[in-house]
py3Dmol code that shows the C-alpha trace and the ligand (Angstrom):
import py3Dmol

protein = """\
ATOM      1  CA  UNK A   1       2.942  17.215 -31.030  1.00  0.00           C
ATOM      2  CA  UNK A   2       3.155  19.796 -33.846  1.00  0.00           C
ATOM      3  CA  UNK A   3       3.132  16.928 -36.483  1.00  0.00           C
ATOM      4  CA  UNK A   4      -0.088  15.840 -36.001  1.00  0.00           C
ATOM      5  CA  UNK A   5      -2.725  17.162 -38.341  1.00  0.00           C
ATOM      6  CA  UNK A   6      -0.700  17.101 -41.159  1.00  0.00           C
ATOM      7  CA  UNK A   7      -2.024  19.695 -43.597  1.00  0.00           C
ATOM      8  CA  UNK A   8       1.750  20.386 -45.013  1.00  0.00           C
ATOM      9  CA  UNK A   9       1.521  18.255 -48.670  1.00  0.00           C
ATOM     10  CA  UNK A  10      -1.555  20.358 -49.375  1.00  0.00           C
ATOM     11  CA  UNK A  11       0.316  23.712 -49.132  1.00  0.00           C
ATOM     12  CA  UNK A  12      -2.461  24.566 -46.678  1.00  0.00           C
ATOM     13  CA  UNK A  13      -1.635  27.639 -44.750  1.00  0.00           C
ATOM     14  CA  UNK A  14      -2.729  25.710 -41.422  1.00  0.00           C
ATOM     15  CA  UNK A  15       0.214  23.701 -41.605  1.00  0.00           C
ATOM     16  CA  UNK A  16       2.613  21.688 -38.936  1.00  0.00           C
ATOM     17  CA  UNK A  17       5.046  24.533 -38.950  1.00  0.00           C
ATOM     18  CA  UNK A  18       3.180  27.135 -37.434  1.00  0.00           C
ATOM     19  CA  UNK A  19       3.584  25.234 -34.408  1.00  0.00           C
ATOM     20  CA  UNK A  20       7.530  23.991 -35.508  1.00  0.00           C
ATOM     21  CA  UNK A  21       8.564  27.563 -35.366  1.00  0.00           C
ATOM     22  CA  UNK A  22       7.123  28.403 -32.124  1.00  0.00           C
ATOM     23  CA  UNK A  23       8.328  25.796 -30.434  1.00  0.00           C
ATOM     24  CA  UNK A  24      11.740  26.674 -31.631  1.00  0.00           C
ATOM     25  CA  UNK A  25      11.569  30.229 -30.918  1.00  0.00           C
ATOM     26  CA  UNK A  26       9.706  29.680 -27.392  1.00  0.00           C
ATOM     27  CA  UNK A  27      10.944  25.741 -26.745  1.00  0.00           C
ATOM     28  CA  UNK A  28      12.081  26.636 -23.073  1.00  0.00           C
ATOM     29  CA  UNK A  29       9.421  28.685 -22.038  1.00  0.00           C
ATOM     30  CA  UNK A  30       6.750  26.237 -23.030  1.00  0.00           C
ATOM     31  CA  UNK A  31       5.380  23.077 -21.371  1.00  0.00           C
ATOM     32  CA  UNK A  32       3.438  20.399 -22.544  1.00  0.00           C
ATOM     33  CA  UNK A  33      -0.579  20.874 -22.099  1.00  0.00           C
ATOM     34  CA  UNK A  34      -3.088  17.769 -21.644  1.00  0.00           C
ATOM     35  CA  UNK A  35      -6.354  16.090 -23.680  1.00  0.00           C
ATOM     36  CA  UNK A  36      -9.608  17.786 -23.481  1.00  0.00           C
ATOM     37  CA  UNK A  37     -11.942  15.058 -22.331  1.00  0.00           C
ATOM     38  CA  UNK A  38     -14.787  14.286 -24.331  1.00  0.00           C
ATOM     39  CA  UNK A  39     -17.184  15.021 -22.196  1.00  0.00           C
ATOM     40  CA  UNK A  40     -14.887  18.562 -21.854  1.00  0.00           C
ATOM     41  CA  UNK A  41     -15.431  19.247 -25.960  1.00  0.00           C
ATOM     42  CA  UNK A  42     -18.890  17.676 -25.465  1.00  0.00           C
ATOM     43  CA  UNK A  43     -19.664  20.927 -23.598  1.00  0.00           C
ATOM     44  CA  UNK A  44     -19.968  23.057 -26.631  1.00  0.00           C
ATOM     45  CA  UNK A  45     -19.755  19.972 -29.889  1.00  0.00           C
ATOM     46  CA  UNK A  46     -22.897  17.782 -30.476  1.00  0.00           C
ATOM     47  CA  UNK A  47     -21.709  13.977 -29.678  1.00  0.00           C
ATOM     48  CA  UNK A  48     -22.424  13.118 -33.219  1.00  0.00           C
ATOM     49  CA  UNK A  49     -20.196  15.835 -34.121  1.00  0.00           C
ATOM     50  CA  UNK A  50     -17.207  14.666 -32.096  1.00  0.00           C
ATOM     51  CA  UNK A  51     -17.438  10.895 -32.885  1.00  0.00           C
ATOM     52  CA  UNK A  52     -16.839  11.715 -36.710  1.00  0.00           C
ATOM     53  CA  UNK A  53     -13.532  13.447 -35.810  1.00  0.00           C
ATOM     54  CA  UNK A  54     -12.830  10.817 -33.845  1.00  0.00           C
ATOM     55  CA  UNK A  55     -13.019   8.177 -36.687  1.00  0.00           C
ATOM     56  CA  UNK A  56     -11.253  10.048 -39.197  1.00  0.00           C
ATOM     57  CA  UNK A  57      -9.442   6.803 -40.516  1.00  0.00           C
ATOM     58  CA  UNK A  58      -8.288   8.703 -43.827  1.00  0.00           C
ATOM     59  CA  UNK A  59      -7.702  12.168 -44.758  1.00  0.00           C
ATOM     60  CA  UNK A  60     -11.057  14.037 -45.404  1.00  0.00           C
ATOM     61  CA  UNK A  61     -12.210  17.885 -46.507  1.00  0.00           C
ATOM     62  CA  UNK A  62     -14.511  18.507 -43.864  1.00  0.00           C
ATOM     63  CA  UNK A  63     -15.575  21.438 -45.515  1.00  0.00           C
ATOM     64  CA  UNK A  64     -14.275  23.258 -48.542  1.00  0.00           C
ATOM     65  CA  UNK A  65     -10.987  24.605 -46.599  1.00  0.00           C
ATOM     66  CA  UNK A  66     -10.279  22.316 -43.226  1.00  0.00           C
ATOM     67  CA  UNK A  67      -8.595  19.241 -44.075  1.00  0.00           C
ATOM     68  CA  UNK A  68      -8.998  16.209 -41.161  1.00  0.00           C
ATOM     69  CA  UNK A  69      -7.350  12.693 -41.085  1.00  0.00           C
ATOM     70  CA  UNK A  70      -6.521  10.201 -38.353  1.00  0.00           C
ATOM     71  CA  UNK A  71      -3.900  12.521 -36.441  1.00  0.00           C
ATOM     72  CA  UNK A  72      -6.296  15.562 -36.271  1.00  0.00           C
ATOM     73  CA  UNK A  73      -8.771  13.580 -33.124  1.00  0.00           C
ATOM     74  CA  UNK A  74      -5.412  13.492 -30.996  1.00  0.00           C
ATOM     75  CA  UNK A  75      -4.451  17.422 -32.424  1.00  0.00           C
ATOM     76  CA  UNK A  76      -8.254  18.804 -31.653  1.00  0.00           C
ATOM     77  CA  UNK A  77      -8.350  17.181 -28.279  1.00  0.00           C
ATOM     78  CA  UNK A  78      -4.709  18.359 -27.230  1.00  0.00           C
ATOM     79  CA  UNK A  79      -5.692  22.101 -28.755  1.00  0.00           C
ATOM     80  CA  UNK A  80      -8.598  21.815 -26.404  1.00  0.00           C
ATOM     81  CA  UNK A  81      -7.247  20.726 -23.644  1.00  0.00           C
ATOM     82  CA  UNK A  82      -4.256  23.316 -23.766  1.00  0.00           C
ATOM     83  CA  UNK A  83      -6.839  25.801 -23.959  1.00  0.00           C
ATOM     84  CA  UNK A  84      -8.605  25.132 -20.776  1.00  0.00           C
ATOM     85  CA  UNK A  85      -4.833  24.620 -19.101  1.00  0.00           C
ATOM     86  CA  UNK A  86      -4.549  28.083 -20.097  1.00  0.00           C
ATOM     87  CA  UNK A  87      -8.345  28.957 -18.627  1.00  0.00           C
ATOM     88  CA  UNK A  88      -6.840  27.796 -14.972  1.00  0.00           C
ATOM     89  CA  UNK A  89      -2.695  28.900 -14.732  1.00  0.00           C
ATOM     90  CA  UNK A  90      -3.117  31.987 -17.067  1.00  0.00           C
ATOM     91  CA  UNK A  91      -0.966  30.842 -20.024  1.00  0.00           C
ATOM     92  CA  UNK A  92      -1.357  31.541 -23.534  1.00  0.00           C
ATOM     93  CA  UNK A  93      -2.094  28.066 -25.619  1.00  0.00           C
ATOM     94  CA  UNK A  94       0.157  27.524 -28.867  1.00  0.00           C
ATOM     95  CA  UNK A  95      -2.079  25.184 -30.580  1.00  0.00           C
ATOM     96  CA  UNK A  96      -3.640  24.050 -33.943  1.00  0.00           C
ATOM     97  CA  UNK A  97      -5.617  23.621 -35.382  1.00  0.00           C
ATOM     98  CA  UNK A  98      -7.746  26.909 -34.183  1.00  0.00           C
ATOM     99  CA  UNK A  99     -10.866  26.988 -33.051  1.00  0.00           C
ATOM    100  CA  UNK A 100     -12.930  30.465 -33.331  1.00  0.00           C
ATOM    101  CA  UNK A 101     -15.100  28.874 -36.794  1.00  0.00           C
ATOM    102  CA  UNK A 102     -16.175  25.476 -35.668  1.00  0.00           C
ATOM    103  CA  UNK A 103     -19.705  25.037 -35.055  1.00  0.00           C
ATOM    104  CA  UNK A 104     -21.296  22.472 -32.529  1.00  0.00           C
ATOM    105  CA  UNK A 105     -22.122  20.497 -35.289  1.00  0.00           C
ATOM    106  CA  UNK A 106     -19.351  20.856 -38.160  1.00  0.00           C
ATOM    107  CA  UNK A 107     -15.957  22.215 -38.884  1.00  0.00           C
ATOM    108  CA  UNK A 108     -15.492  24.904 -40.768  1.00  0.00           C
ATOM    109  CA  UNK A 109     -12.493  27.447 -41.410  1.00  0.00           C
ATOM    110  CA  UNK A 110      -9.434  24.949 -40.330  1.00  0.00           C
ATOM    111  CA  UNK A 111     -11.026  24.773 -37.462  1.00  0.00           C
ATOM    112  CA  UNK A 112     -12.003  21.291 -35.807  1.00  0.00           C
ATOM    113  CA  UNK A 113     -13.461  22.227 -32.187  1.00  0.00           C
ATOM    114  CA  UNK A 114     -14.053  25.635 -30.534  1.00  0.00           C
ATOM    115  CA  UNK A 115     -10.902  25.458 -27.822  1.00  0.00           C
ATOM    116  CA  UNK A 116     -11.979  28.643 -26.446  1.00  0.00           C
ATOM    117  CA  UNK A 117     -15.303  28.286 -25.894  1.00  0.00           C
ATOM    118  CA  UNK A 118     -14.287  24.593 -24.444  1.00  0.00           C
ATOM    119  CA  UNK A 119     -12.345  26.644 -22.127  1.00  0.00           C
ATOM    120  CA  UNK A 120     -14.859  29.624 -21.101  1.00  0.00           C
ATOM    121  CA  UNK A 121     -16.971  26.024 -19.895  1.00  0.00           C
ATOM    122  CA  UNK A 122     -14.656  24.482 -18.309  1.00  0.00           C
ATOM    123  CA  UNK A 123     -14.015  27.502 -16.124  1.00  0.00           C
ATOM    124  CA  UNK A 124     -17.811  28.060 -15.055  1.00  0.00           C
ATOM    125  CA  UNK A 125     -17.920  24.282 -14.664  1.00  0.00           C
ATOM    126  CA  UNK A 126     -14.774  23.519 -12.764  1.00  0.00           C
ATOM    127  CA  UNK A 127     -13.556  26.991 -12.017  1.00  0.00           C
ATOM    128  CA  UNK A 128     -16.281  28.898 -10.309  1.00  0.00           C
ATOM    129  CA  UNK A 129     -16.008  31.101 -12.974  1.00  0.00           C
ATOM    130  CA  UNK A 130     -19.510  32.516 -13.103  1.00  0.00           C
ATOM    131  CA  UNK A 131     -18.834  35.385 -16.446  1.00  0.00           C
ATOM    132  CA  UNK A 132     -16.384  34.558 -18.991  1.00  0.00           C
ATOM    133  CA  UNK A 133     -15.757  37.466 -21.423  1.00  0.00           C
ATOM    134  CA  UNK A 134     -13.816  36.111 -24.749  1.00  0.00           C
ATOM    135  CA  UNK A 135     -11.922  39.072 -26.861  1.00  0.00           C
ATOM    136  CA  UNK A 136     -11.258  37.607 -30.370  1.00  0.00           C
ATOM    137  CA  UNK A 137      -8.810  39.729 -32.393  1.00  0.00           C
ATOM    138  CA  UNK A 138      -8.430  36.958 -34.904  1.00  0.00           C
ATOM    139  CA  UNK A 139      -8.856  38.960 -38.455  1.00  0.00           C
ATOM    140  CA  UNK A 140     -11.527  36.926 -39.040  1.00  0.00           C
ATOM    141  CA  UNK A 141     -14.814  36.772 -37.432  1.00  0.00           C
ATOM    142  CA  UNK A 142     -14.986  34.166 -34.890  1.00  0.00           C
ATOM    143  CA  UNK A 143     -18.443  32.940 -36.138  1.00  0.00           C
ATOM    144  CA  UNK A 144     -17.970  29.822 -34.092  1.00  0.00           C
ATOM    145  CA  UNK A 145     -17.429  31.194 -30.636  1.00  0.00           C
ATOM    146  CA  UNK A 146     -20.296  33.847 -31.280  1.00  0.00           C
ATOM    147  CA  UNK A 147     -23.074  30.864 -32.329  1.00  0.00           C
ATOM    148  CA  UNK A 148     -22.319  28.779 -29.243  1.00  0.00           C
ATOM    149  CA  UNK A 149     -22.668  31.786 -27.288  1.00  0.00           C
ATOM    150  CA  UNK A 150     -25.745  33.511 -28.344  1.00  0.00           C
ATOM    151  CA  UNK A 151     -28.284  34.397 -26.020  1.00  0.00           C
ATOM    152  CA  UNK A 152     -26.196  33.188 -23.161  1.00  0.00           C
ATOM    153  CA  UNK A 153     -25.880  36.113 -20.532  1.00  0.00           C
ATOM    154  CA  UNK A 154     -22.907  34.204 -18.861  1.00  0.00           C
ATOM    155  CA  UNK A 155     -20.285  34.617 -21.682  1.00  0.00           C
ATOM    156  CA  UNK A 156     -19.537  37.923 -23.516  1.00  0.00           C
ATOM    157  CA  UNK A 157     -17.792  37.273 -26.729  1.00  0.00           C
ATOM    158  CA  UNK A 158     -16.139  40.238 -28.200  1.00  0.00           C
ATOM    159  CA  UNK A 159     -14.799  39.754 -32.109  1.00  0.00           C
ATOM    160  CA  UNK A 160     -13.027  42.398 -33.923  1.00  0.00           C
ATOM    161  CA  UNK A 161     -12.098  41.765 -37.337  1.00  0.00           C
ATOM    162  CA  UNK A 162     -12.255  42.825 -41.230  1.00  0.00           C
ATOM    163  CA  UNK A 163     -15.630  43.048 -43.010  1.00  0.00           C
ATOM    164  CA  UNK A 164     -16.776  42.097 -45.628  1.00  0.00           C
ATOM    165  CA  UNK A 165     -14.679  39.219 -45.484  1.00  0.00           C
ATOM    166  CA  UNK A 166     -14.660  35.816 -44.889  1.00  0.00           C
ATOM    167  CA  UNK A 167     -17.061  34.343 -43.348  1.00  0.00           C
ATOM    168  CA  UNK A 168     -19.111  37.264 -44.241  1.00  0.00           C
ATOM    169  CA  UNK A 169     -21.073  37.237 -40.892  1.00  0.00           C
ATOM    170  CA  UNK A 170     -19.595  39.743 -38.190  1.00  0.00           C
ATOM    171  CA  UNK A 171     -21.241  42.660 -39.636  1.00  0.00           C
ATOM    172  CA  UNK A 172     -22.979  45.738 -38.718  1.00  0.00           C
ATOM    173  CA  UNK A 173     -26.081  45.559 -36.296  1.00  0.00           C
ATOM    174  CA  UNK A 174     -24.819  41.547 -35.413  1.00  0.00           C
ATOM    175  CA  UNK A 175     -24.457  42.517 -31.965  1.00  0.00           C
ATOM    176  CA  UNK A 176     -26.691  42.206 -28.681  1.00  0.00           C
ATOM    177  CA  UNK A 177     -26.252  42.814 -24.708  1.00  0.00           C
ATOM    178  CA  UNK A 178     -23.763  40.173 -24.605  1.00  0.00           C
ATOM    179  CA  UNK A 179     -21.963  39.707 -28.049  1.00  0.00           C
ATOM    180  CA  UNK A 180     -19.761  42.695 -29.304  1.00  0.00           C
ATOM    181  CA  UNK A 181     -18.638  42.466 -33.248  1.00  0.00           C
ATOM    182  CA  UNK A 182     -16.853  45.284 -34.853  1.00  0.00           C
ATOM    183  CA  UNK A 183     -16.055  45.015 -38.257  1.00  0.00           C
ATOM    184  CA  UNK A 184     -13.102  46.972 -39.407  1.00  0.00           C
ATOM    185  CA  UNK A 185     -12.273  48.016 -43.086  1.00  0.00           C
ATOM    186  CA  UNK A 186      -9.718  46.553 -44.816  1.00  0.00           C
ATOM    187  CA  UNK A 187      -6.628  48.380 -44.221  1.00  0.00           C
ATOM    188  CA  UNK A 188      -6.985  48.771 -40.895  1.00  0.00           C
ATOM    189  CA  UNK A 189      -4.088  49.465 -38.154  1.00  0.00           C
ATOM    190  CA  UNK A 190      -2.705  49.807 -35.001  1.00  0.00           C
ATOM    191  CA  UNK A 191      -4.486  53.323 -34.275  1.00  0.00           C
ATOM    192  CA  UNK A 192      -8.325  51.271 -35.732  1.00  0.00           C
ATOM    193  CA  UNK A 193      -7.490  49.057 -33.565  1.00  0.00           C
ATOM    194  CA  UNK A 194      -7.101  50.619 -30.789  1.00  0.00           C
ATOM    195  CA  UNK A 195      -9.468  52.978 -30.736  1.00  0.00           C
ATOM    196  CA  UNK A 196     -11.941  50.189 -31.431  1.00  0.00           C
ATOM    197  CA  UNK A 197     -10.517  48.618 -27.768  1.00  0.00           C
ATOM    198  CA  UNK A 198     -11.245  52.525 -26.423  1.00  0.00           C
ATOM    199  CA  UNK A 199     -14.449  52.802 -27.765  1.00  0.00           C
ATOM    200  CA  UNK A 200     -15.842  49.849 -27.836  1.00  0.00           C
ATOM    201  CA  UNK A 201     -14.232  47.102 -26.195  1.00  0.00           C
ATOM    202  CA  UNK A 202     -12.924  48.201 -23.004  1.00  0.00           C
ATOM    203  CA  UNK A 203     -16.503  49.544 -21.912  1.00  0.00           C
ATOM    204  CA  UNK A 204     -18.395  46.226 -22.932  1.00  0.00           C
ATOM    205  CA  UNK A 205     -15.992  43.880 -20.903  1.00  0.00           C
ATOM    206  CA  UNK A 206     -15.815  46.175 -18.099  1.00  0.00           C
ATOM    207  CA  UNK A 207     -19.139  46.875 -17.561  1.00  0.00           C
ATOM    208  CA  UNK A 208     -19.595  43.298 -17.941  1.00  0.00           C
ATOM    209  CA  UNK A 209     -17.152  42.235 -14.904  1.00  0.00           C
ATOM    210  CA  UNK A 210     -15.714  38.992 -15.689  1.00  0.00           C
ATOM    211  CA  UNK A 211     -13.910  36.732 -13.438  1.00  0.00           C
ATOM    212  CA  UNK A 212     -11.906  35.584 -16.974  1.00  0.00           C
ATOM    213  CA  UNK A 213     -10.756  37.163 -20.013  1.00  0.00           C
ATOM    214  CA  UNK A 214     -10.105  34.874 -22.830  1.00  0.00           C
ATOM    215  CA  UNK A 215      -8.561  35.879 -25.933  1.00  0.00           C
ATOM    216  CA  UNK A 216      -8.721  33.958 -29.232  1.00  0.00           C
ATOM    217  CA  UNK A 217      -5.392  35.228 -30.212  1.00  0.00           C
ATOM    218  CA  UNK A 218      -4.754  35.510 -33.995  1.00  0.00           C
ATOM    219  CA  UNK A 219      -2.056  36.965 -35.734  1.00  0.00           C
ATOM    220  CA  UNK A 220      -3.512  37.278 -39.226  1.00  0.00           C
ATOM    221  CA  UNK A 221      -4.317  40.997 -39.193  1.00  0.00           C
ATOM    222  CA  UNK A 222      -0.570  41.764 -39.453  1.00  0.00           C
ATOM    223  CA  UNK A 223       0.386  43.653 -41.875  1.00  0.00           C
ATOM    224  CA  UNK A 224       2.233  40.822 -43.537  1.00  0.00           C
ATOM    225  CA  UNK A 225      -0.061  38.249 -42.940  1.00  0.00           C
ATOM    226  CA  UNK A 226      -0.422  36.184 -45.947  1.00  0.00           C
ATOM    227  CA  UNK A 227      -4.378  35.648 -45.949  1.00  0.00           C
ATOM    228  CA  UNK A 228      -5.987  39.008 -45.346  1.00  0.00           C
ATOM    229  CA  UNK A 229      -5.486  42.870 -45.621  1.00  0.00           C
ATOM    230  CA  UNK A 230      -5.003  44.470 -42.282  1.00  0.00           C
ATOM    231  CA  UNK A 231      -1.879  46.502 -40.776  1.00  0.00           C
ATOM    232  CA  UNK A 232      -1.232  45.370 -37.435  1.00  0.00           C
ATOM    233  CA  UNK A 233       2.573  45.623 -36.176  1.00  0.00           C
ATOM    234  CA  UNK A 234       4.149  43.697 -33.579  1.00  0.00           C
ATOM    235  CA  UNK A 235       3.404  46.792 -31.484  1.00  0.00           C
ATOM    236  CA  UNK A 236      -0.093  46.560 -32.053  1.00  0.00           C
ATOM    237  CA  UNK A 237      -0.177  42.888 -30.967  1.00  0.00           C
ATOM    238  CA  UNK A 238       1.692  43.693 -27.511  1.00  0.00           C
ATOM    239  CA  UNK A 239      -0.391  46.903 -27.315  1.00  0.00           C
ATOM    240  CA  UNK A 240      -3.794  44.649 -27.463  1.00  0.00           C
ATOM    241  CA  UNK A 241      -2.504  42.326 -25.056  1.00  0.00           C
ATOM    242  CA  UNK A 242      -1.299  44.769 -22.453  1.00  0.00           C
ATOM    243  CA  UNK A 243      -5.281  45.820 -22.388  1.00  0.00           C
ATOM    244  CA  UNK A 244      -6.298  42.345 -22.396  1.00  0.00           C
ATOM    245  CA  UNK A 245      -5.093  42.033 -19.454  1.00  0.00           C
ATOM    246  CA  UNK A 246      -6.307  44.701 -17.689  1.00  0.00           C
ATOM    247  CA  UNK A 247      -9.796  44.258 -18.276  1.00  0.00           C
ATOM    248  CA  UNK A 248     -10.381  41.322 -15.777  1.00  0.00           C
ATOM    249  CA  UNK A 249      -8.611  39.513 -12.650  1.00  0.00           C
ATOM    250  CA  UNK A 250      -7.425  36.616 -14.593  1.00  0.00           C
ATOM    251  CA  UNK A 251      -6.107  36.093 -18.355  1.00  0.00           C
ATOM    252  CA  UNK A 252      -5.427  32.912 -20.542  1.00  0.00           C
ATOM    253  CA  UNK A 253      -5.194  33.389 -24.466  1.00  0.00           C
ATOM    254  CA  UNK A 254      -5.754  30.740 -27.137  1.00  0.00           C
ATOM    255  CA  UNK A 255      -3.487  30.953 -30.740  1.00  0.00           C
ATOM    256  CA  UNK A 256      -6.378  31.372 -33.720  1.00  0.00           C
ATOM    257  CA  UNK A 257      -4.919  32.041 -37.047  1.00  0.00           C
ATOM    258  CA  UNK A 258      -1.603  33.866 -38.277  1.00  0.00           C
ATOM    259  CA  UNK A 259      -0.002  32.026 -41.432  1.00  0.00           C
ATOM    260  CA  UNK A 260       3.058  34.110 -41.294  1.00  0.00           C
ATOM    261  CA  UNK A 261       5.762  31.851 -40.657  1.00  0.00           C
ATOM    262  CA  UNK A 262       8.202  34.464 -40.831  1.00  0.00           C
ATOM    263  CA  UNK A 263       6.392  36.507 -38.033  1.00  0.00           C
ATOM    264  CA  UNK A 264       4.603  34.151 -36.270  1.00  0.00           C
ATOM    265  CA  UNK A 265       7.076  33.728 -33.346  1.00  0.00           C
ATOM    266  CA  UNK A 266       7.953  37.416 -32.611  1.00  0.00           C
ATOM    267  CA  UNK A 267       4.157  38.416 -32.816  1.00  0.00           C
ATOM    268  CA  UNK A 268       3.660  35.697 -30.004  1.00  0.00           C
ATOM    269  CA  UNK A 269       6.473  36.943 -28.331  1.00  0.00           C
ATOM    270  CA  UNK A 270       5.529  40.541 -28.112  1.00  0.00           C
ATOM    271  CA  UNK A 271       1.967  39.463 -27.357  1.00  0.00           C
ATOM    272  CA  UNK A 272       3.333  37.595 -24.356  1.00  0.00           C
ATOM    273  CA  UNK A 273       5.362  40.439 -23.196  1.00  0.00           C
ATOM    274  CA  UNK A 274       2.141  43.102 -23.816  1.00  0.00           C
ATOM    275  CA  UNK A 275       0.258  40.376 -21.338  1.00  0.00           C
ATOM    276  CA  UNK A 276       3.055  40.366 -18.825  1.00  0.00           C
ATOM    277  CA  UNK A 277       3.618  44.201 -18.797  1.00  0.00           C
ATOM    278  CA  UNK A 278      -0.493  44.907 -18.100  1.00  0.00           C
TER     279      UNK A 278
END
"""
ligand_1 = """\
1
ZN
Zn -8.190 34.111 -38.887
"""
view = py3Dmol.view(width=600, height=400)
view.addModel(protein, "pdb")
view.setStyle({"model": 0}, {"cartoon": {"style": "trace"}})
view.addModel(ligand_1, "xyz")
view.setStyle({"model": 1}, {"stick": {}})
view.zoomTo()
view.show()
């Protein structure tokens, strides 16, 4: 399904072969995930919302970056859908276009429909999940995820990512009792990284107690990510997942950005070997 959504002609970074080259470096390993119902993305998107993706009959801006047409209803719903498959068996969904920007009622930053946060209500609705803490390490602020969850004491959504940068919000004093940003400088590594997860991160979601840890997985703070100015290695990545993991009984992870298709598939890799090692 990676040629649905086709963003390619544009030279958009969210393109068809972030998926191509993960499914060539992972092909064997990887199985084919299901739709999201409707009434599954209804959970977190207003209806309105959801029909206009839906009837994308032509290719469309939806906002000044994320591109739609008629293949991107069948990508969004398969991205969600993957994303609550990995909510129930643990996996790690390889799917675009991301999710961690879109709003309930528009899309913004490539993204189409909040798979995560379809996911962390799928699990308290079919799961008997009852808290769902989400650890974004996306460069970016995952703006989306942290809207649909504000003021709900059931999901703790934890976002690290550079600031000031886009989409601006993310920044000092944003947080509350059950949302956790920390913005990073720009230029930021492994060792900011991790002692953010010390500091910060591991205390929040463990004195929070979930019964599952979602991760919007991004790989755009690598160091030679194309789109922003963080340091990241590969051993960062696996590092970040290997504590993931350990900070609740069950784990699935969600792909968010990371437009480096050079790196793309080892940073996955290493992320699903720092998951499998906690
Ligand atoms: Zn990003």
């Amino acid at each position: 399904m990676a040629h649905l959504h086709a963003t390619g002609h544009h030279h958009h970074p969210e393109r068809p072969e972030r998926l191509e080259v993960l499914l060539e470096a992972l092909g064997g390993a990887t199985r084919h995930g299901r739709r999201a119902s409707r009434a599954q993305i209804e959970r977190v998107h207003d209806s309105a919302y959801v029909d206009s993706i839906a009837s994308l009959d032509a290719e469309t801006w939806l906002d000044g970056d994320t591109l739609g047409g008629p293949t991107s209803w069948e990508a969004a719903r398969l991205a969600a859908g993957c994303a609550i498959e990995a909510a129930e068996v643990g996996g790690f969904a390889l799917v675009r276009p991301p999710g961690h920007h879109a709003l309930p009622r528009h899309a913004m930053g490539f993204c189409l429909f909040g798979n995560i946060a379809v996911a962390a209500r799928h699990a308290q609705d079919s799961l008997g999940v009852e808290r769902v803490a989400i650890v974004d390490w996306d460069v970016h602020h995952g703006n989306g995820t942290d809207a649909m969850f504000r003021g709900d004491d059931s999901v703790l959504v934890v976002s690290l990512h550079q600031w000031p940068f886009y989409p601006g919000s993310g920044g000092p004093g944003t947080s509350d009792e059950t949302t956790l940003n920390v913005p990073l400088t720009a230029g930021s590594g492994d060792a900011a990284y991790l002692a953010a997860f010390s500091t910060l991160v591991e205390p929040a979601v463990r004195a929070f107690d979930p019964g599952l840890v979602l991760v919007s997985a991004g790989f755009d703070a690598h160091v030679d990510d194309p789109l922003a100015g963080m340091e990241v290695t590969e051993r960062g990545f696996s590092e970040l997942a290997r504590r993931s993991a350990q900070l609740g009984p069950r784990l699935g992870a969600v792909l968010e950005g990371g437009y480096n298709l050079a790196t793309l598939p080892r940073l996955v890799e290493a992320t699903i070997e720092g998951f499998d090692a906690a």
